[in-house]
C-alpha positions in Angstrom: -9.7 -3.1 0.3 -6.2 -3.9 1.7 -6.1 -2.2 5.6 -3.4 -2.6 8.2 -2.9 -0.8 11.4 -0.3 1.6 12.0 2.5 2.5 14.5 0.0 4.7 16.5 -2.7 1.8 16.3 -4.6 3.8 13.7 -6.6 1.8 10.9 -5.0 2.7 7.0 -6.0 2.1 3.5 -3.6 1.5 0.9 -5.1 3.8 -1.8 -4.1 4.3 -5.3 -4.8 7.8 -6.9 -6.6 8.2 -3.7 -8.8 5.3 -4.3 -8.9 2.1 -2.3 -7.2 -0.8 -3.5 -8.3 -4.2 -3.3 -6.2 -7.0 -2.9 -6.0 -8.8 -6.9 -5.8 -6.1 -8.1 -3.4 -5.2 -10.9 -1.0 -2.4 -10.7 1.6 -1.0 -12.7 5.1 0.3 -10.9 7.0 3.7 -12.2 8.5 1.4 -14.9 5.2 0.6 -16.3 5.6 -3.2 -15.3 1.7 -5.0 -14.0 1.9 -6.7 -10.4 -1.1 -8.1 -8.7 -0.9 -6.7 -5.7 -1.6 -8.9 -2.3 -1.4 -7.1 1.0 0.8 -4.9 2.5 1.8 -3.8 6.2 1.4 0.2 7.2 4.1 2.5 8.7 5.6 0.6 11.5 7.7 3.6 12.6 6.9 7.3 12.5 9.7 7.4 9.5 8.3 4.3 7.7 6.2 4.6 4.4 5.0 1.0 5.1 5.1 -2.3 2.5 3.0 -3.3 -0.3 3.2 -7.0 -1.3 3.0 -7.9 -4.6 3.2 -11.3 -6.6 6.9 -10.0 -7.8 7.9 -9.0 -4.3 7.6 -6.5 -1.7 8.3 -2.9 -2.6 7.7 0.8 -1.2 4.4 2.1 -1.9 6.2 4.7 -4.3 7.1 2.3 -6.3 3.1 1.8 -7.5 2.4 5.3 -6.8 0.7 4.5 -3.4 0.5 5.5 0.1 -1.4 4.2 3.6 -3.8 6.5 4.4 -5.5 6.7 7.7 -9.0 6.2 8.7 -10.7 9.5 8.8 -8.0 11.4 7.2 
């Protein structure tokens, strides 16, 4: 599972239809296009949704339906 810390120094979880996602995997964005997603970096700022890097670039996590969620939350 893909995990980054935050900008409180909390541990997140990119999750997918609230399910973990594991770097390799294969995604598809709001278009319906596949990406294999890579990594990602969580909210650096309180106003940040964070990163998710893909193998066609580096997008919102919106874009695939994602979000960071924190440890315990």
């Amino acid at each position: 599972m893909i995990q980054s810390t935050d900008h409180t120094g909390r541990t997140c979880t990119l999750t997918h239809n609230g399910q973990p996602v594991a770097a390799g995997e294969i995604l598809e964005d709001f278009r319906g296009e596949p990406a294999r997603i890579t990594g990602g970096q969580a909210p650096h700022h309180a106003a940040s949704t964070g990163k998710i890097y893909t193998d066609a670039g580096n997008y919102f996590p919106s874009v695939f339906n994602c979000q960071w969620t924190p440890k315990g939350a």
